[in-house]
LUMFIZA-263914 format. One line per field, with one value per atom (N, C-alpha, C, O): z, x, y; residue number from 1; residue in three letters; atom name. Coordinates in nm, 3 decimals, padded with zeros to 5 digits, always signed. Atoms other than C-alpha are relative to their C-alpha. Layout:
REM residues N
Z: [Z  ...]
X: [X  ...]
Y: [Y  ...]
k: [NUM  ...]
r: [Ala  ...]
a: [CA  ...]
REM end
This chain:
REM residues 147
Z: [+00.013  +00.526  -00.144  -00.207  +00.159  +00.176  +00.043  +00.138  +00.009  +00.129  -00.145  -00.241  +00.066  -00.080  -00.008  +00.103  +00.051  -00.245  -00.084  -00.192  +00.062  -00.310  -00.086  -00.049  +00.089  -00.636  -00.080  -00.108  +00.101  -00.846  +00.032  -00.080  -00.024  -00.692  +00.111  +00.191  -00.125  -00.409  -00.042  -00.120  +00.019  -00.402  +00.096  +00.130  -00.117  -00.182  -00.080  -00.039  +00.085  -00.457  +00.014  +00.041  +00.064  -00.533  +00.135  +00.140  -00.148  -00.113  -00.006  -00.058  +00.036  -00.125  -00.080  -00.073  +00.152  -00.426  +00.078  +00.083  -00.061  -00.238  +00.139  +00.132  -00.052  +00.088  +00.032  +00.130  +00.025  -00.026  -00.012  +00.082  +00.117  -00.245  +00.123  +00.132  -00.076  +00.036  +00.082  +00.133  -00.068  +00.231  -00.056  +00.025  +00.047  -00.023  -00.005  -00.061  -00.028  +00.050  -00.091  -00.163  +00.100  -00.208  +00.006  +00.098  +00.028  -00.314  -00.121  -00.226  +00.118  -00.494  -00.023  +00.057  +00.031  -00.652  -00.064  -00.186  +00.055  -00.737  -00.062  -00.005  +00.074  -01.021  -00.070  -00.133  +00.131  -01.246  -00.144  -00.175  +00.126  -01.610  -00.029  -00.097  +00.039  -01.618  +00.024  -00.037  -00.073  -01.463  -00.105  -00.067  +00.034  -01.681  -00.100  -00.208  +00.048  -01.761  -00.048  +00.002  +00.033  -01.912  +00.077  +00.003  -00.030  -01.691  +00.084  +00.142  -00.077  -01.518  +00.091  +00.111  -00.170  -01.171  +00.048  -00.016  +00.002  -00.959  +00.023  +00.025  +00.033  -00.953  +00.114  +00.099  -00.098  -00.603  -00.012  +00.048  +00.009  -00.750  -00.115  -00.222  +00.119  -00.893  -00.029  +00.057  +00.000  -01.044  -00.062  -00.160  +00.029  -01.062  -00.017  +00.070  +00.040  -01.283  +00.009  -00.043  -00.026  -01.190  -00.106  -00.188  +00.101  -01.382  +00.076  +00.199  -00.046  -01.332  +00.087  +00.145  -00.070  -01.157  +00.131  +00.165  -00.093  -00.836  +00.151  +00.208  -00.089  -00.577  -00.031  +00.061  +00.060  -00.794  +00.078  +00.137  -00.061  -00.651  +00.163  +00.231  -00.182  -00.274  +00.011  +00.112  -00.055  -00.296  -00.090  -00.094  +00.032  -00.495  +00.116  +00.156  -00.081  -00.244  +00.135  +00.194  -00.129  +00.067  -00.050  +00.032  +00.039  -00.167  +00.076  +00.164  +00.000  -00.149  +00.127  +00.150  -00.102  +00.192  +00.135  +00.133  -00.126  +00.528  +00.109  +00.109  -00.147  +00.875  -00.018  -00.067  -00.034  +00.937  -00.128  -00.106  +00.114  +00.572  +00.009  +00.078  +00.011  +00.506  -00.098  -00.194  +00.109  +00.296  +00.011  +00.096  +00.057  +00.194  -00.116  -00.236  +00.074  +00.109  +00.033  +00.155  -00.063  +00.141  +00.030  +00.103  -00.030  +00.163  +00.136  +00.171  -00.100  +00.487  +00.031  +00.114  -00.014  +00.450  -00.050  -00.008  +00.047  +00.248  +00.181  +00.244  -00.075  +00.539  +00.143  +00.219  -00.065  +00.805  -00.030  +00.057  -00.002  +00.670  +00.013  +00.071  +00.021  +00.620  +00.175  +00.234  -00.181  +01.019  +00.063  +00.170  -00.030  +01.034  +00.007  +00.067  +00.004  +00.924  +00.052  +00.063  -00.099  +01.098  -00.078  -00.043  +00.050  +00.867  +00.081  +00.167  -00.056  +00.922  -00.090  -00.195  +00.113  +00.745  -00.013  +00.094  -00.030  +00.674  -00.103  -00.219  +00.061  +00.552  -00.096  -00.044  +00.048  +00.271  +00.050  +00.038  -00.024  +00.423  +00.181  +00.263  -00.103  +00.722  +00.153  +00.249  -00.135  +01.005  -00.053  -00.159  +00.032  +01.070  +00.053  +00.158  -00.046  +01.056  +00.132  +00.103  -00.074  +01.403  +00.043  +00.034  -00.114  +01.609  +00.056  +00.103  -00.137  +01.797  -00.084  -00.030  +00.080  +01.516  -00.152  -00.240  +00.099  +01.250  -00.024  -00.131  +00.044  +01.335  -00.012  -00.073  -00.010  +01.382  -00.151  -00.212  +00.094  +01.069  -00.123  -00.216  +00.079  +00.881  +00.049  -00.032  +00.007  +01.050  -00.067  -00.136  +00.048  +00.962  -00.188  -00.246  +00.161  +00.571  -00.020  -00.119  +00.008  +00.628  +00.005  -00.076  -00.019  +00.795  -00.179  -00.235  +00.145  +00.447  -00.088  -00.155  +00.101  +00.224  +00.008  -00.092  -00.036  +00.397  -00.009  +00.005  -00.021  +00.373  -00.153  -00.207  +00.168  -00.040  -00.040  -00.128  +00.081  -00.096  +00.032  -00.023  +00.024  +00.030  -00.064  -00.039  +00.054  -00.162  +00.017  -00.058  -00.042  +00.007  -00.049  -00.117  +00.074  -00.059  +00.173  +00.279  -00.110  +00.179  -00.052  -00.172  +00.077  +00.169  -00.050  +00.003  +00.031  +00.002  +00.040  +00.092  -00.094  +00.138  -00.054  -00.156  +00.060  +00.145  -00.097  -00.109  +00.069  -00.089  +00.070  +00.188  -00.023  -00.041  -00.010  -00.108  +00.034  +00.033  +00.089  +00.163  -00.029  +00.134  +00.139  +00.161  -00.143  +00.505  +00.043  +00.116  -00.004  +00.479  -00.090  -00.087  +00.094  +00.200  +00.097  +00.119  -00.092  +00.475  +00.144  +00.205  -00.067  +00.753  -00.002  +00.090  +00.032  +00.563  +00.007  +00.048  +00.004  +00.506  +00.131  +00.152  -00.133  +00.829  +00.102  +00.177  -00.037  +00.953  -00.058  -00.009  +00.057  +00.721  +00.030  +00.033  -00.021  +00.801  +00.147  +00.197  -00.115  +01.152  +00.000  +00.099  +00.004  +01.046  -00.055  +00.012  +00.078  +00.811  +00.123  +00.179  -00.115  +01.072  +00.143  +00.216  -00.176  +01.429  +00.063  +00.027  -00.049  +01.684  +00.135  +00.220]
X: [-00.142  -01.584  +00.042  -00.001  -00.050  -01.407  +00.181  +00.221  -00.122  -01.050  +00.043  -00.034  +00.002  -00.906  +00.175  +00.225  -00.120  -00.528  +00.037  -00.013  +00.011  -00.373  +00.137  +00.244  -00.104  -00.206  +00.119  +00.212  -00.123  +00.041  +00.084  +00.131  -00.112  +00.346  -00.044  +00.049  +00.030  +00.166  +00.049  -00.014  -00.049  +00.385  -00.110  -00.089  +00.101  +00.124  -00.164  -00.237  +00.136  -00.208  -00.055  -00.171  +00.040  -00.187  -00.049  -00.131  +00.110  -00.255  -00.064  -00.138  +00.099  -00.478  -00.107  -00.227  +00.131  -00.652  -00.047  -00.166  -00.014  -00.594  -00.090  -00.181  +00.040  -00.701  -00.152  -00.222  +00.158  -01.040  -00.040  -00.114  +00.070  -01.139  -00.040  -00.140  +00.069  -01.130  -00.097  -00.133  +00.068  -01.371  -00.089  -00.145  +00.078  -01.584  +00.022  -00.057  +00.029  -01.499  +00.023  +00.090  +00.014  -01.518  +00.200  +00.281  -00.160  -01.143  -00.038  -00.089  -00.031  -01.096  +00.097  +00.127  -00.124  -00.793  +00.029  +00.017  +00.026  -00.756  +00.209  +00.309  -00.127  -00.445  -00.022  -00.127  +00.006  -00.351  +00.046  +00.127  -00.014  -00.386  +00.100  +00.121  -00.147  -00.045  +00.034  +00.124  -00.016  -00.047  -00.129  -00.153  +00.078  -00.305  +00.016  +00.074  +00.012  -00.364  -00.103  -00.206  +00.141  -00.628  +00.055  +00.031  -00.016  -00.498  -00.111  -00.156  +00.156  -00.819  +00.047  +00.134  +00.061  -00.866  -00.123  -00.225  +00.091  -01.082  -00.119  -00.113  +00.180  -01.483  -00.039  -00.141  -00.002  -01.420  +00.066  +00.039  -00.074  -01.175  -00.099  -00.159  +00.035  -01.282  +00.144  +00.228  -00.126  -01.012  -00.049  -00.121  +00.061  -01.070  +00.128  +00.200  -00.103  -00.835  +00.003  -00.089  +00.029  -00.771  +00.121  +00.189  -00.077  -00.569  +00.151  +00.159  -00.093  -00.227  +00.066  +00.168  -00.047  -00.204  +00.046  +00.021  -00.069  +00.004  -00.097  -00.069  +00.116  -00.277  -00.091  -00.171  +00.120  -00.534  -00.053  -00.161  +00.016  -00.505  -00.043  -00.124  +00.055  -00.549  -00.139  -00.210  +00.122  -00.840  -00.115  -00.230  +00.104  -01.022  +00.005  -00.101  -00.004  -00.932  -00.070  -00.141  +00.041  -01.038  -00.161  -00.252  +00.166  -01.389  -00.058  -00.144  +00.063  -01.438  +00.015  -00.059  -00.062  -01.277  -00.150  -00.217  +00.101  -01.536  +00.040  +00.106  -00.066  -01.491  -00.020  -00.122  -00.003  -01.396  +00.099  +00.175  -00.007  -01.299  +00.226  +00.314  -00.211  -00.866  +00.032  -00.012  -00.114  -00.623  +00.130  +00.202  -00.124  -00.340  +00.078  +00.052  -00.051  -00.077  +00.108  +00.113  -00.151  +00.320  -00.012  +00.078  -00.026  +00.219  -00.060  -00.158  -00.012  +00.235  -00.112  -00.202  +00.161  -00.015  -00.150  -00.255  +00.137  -00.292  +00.013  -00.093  +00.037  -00.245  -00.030  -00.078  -00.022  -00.257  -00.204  -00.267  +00.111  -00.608  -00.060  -00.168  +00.144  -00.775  -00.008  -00.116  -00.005  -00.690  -00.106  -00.165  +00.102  -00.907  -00.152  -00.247  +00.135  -01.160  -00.057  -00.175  +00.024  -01.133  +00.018  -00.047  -00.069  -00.974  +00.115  +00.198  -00.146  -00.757  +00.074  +00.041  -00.099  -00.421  +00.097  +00.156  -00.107  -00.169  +00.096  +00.063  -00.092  +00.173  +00.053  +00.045  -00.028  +00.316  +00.104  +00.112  -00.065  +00.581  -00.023  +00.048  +00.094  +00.347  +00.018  +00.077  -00.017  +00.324  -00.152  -00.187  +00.132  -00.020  +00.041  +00.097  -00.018  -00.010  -00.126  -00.236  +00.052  -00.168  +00.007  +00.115  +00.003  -00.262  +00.130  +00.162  -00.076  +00.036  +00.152  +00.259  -00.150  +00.328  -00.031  +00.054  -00.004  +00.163  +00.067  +00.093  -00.105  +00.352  +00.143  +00.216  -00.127  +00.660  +00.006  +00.046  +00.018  +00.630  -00.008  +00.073  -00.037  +00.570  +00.078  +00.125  -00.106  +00.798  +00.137  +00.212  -00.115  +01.071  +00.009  +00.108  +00.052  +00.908  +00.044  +00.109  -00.060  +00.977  +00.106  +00.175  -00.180  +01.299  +00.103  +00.201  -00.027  +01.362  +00.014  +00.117  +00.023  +01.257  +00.079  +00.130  -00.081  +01.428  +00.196  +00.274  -00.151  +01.766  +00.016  +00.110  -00.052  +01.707  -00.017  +00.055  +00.017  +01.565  +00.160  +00.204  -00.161  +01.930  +00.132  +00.250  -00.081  +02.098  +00.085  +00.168  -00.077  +02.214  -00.113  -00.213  +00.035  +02.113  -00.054  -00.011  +00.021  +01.895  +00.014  +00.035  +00.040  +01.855  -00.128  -00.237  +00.190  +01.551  -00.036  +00.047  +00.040  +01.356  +00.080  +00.146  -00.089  +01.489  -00.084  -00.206  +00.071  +01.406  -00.136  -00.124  +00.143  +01.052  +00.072  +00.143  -00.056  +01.166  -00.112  -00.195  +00.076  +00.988  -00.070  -00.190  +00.031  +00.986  -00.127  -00.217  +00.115  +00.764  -00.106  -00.210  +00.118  +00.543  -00.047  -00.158  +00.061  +00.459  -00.053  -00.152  +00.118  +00.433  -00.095  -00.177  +00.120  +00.197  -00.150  -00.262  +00.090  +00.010  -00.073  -00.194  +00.035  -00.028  -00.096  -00.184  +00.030  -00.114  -00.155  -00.252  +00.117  -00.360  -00.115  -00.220  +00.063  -00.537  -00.024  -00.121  +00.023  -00.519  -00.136  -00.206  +00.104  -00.766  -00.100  -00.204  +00.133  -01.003  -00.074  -00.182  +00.056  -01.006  +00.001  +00.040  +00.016  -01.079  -00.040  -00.128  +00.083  -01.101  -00.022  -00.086]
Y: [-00.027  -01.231  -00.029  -00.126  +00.018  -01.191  +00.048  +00.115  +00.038  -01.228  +00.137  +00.139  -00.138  -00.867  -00.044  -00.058  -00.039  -00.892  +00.105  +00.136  -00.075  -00.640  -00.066  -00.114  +00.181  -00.858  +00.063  -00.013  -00.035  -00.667  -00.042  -00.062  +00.076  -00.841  -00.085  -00.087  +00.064  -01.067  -00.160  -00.230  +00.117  -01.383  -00.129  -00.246  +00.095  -01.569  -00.040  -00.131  +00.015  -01.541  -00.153  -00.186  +00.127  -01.913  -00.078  -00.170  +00.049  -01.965  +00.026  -00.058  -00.055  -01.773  -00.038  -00.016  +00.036  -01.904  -00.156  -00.188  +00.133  -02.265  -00.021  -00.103  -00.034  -02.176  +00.045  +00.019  -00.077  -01.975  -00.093  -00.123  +00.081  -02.239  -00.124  -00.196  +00.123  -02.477  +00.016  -00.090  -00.039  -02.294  +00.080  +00.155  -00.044  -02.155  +00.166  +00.242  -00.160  -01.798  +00.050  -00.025  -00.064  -01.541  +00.088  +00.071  -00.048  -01.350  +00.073  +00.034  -00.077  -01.039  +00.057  +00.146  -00.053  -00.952  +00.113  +00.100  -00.157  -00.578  -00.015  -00.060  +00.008  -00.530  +00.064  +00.058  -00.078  -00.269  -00.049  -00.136  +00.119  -00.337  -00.043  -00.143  +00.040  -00.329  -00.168  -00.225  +00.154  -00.690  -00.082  -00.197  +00.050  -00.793  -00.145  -00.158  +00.147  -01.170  -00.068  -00.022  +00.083  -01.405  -00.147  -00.244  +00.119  -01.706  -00.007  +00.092  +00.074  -01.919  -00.002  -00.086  +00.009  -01.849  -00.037  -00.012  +00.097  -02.074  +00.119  +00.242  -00.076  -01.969  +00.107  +00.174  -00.026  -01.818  +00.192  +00.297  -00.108  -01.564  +00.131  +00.123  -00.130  -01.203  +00.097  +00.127  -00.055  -01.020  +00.185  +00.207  -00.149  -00.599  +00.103  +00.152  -00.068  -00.410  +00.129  +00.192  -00.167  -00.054  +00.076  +00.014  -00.103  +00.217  -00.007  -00.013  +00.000  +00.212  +00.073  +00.035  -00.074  +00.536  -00.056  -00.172  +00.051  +00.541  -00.078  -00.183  +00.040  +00.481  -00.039  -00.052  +00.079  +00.324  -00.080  -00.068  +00.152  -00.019  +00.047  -00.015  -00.016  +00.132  +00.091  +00.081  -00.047  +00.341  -00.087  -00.043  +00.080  +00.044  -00.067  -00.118  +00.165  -00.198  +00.067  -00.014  -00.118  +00.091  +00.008  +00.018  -00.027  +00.118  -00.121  -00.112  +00.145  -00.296  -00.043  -00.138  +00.052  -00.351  +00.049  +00.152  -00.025  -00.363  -00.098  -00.201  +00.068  -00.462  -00.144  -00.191  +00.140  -00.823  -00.060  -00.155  +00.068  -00.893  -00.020  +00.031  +00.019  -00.990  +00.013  -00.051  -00.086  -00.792  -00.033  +00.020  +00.031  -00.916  +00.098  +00.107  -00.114  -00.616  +00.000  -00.016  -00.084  -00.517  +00.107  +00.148  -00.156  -00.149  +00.017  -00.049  -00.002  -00.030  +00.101  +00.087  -00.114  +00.293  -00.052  -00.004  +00.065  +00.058  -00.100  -00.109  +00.084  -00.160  +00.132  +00.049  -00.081  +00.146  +00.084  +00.145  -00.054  +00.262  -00.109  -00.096  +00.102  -00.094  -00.029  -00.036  +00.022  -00.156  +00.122  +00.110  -00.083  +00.149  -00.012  +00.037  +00.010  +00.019  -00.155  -00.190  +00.084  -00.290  -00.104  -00.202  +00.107  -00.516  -00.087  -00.060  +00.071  -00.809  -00.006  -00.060  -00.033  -00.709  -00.072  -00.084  +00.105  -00.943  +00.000  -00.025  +00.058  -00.966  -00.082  -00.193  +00.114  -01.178  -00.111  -00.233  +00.132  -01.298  +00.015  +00.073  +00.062  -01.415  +00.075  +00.026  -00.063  -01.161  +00.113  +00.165  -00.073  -00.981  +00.154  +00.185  -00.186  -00.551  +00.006  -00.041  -00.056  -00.433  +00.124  +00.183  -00.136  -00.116  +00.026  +00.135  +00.008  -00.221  -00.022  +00.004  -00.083  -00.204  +00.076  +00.078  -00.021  -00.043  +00.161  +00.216  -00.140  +00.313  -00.027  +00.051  +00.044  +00.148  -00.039  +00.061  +00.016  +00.011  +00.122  +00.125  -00.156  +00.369  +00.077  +00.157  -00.060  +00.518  -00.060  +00.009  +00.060  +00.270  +00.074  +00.119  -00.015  +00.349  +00.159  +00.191  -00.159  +00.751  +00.028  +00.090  +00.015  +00.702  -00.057  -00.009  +00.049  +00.506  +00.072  +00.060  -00.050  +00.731  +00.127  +00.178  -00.080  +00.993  +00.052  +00.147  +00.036  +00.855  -00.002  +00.055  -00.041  +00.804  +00.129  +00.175  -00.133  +01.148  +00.117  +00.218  -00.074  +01.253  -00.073  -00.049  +00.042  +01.060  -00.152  -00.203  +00.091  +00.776  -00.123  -00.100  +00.145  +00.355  -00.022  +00.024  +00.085  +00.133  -00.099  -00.113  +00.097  -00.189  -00.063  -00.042  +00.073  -00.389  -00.084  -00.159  +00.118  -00.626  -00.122  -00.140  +00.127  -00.962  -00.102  -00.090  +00.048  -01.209  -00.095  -00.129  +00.123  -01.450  -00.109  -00.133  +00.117  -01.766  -00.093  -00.040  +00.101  -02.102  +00.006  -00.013  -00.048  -02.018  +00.063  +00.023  -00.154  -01.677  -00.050  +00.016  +00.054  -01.904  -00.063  -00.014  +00.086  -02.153  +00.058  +00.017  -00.049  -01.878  +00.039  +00.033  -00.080  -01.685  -00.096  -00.064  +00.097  -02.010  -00.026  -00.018  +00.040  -02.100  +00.111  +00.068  -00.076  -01.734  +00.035  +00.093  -00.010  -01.749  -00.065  +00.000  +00.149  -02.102  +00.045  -00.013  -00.021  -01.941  +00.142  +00.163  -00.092  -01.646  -00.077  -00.075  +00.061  -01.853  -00.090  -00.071  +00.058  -02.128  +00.000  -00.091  -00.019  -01.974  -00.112  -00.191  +00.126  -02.216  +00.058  -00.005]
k: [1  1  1  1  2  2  2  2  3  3  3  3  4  4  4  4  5  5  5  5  6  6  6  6  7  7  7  7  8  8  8  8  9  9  9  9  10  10  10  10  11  11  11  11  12  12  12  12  13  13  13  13  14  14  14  14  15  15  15  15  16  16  16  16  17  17  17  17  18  18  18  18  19  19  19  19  20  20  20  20  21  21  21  21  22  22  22  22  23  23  23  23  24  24  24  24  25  25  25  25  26  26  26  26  27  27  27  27  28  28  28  28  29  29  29  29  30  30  30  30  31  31  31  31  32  32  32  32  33  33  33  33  34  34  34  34  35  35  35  35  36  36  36  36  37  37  37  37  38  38  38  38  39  39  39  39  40  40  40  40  41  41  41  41  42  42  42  42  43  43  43  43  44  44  44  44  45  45  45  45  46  46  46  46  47  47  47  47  48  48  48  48  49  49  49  49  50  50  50  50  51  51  51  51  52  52  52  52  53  53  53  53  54  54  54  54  55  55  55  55  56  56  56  56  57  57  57  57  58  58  58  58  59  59  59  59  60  60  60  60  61  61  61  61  62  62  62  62  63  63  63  63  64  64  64  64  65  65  65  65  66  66  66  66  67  67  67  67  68  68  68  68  69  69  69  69  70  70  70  70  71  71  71  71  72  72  72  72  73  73  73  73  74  74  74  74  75  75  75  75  76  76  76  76  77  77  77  77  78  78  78  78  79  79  79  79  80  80  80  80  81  81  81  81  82  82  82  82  83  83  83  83  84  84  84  84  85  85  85  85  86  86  86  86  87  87  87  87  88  88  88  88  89  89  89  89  90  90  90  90  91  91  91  91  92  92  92  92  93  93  93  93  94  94  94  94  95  95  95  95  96  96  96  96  97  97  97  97  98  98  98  98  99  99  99  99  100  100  100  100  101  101  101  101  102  102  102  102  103  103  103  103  104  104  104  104  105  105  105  105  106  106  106  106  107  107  107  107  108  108  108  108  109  109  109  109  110  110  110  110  111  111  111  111  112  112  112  112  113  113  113  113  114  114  114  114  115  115  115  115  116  116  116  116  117  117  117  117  118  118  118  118  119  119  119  119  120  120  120  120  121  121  121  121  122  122  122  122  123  123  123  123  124  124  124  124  125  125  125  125  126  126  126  126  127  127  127  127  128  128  128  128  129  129  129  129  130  130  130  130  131  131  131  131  132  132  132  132  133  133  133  133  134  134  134  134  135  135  135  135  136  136  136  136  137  137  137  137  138  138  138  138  139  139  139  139  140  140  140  140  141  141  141  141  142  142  142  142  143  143  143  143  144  144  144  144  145  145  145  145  146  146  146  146  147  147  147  147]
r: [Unk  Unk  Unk  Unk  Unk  Unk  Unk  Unk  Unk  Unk  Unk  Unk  Unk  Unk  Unk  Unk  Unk  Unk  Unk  Unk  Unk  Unk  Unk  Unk  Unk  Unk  Unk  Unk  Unk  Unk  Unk  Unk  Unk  Unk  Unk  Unk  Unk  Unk  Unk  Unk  Unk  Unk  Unk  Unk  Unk  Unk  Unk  Unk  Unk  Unk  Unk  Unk  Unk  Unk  Unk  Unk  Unk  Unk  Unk  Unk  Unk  Unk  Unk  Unk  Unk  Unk  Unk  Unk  Unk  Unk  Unk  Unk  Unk  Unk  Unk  Unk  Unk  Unk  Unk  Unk  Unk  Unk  Unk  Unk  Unk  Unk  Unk  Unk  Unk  Unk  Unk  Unk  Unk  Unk  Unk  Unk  Unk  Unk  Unk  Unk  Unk  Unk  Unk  Unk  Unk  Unk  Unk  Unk  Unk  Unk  Unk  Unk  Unk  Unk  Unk  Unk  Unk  Unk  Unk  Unk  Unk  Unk  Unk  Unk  Unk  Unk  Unk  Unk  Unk  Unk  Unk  Unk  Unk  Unk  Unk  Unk  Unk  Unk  Unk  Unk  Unk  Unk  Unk  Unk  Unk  Unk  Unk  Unk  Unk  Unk  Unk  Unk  Unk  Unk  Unk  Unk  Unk  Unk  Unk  Unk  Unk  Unk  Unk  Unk  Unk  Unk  Unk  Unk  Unk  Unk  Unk  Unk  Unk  Unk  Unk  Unk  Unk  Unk  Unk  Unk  Unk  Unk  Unk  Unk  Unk  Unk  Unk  Unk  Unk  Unk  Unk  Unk  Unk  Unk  Unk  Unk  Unk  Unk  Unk  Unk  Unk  Unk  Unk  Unk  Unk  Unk  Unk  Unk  Unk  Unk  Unk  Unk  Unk  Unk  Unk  Unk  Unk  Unk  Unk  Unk  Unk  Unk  Unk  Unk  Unk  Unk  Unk  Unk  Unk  Unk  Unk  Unk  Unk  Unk  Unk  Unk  Unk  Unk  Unk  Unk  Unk  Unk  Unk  Unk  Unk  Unk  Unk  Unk  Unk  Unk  Unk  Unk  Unk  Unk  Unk  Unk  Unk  Unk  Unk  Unk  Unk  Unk  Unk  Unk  Unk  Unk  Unk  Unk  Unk  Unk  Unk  Unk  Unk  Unk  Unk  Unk  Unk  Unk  Unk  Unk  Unk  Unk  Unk  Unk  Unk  Unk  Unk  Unk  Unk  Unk  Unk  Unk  Unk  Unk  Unk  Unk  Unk  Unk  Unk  Unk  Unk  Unk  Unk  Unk  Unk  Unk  Unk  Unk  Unk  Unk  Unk  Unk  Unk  Unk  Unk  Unk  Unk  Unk  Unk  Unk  Unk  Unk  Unk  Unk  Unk  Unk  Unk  Unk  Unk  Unk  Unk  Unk  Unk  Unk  Unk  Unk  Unk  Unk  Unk  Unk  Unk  Unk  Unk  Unk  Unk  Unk  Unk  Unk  Unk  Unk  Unk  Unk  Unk  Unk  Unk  Unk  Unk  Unk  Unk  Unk  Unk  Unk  Unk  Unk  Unk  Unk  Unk  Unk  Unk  Unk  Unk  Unk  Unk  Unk  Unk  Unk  Unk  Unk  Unk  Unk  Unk  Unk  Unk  Unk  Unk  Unk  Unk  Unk  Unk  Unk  Unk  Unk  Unk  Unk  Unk  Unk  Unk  Unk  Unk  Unk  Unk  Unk  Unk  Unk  Unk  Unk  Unk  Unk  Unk  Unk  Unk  Unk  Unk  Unk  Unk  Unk  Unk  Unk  Unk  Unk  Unk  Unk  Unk  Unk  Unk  Unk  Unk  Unk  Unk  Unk  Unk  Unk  Unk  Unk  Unk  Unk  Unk  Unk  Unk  Unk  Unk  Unk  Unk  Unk  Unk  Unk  Unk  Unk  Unk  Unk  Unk  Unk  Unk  Unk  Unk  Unk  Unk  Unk  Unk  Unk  Unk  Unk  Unk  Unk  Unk  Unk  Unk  Unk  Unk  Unk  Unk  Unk  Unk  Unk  Unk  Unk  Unk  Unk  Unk  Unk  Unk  Unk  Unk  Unk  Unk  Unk  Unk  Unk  Unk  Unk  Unk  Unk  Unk  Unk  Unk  Unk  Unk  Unk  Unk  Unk  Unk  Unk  Unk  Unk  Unk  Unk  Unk  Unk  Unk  Unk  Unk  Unk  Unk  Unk  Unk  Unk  Unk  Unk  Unk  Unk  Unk  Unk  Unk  Unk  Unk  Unk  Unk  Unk  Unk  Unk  Unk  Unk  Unk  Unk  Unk  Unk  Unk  Unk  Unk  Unk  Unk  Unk  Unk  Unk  Unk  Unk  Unk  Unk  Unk  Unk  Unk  Unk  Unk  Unk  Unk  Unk  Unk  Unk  Unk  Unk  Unk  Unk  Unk  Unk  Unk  Unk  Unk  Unk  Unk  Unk  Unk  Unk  Unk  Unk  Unk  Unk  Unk  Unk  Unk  Unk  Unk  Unk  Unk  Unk  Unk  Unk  Unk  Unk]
a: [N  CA  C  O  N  CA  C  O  N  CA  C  O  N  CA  C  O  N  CA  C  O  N  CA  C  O  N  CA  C  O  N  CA  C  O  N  CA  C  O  N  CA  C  O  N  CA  C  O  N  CA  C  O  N  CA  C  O  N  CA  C  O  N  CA  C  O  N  CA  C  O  N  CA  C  O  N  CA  C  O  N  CA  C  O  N  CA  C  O  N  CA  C  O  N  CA  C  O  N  CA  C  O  N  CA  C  O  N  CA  C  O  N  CA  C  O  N  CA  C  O  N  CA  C  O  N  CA  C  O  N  CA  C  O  N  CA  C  O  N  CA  C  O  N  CA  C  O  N  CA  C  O  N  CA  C  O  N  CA  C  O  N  CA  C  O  N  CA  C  O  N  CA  C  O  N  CA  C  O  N  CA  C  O  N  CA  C  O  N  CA  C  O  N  CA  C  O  N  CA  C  O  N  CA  C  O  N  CA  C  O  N  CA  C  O  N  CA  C  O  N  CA  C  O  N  CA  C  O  N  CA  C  O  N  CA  C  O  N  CA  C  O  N  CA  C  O  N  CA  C  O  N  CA  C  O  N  CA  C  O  N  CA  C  O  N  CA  C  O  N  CA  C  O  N  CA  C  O  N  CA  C  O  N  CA  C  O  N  CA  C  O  N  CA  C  O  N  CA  C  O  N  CA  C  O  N  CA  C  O  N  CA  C  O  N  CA  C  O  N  CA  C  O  N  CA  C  O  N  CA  C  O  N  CA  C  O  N  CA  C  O  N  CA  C  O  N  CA  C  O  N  CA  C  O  N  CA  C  O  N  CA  C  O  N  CA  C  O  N  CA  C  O  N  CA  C  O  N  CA  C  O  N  CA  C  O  N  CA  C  O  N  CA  C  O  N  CA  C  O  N  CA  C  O  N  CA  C  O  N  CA  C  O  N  CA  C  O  N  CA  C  O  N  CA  C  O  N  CA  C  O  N  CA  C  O  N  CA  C  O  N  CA  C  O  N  CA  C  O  N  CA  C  O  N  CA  C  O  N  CA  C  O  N  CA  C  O  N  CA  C  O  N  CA  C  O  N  CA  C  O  N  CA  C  O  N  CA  C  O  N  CA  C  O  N  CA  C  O  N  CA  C  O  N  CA  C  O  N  CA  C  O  N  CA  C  O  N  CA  C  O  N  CA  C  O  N  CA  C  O  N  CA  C  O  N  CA  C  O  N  CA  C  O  N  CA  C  O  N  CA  C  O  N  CA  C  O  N  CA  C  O  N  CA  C  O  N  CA  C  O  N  CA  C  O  N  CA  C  O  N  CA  C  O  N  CA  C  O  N  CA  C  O  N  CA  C  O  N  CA  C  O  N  CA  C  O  N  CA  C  O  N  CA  C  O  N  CA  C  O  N  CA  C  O  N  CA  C  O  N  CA  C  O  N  CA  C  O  N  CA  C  O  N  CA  C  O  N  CA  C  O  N  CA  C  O  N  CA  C  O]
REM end
């Protein structure tokens, strides 16, 4: 099992980085150069910069991704193919994507998009706050450590 972010805005990395590290597991963080940093990540972490184009980051992460392994993504269609392939997909702010709301979930995203391409305002997600840092944590600690 390897641990796959998809990192350009993933407010949760530094669990993640925390988390892995305590269990040895490997973590690769796929980011377009646009995001690009020289800050030290621990020995656990690989970081794989893709081109900024619009889907870059999802069909690297769809190359590296194999059954069992956990993806950590907001996008609702990267998370909609890795469930395909038998990933465990998970939320940042701490709720896991399944079989069982992941159309609900794109539809809500169409319905969305639907409503700006005529002109009108939705709203945006709400902000990340401490709450959704500690469920994610927890949701997480619940996949690494099965009991």
């Amino acid at each position: 099992m390897k641990i796959i972010i998809d990192g350009d805005a993933s407010p949760v990395k530094q669990i993640v980085f925390k988390e892995s590290e305590k269990r040895a597991l490997p973590v690769t963080l796929v980011a377009s150069f646009a995001h690009f940093s020289n800050k030290m990540l621990p020995k656990n972490v690989e970081t794989i910069y893709v081109d900024s184009a619009k889907e870059a980051a999802d069909y690297r992460i769809m190359q590296l991704a194999d059954k069992g392994d956990i993806l950590i993504t907001q996008d609702y269609g990267l998370a909609s193919l890795a469930l395909g392939k038998g990933c465990i997909v998970l939320h940042h702010k701490g709720f896991q994507y399944t079989s069982a709301n992941i159309d609900q979930l794109l539809e809500s995203r169409y319905l969305s998009a639907q409503i700006r391409k005529s002109g009108k305002r939705t709203k945006g997600p709400k902000p990340f706050t401490i709450e959704d840092s500690e469920k994610f944590q927890q949701l997480l600690i619940h996949f690494l450590d099965p009991k």
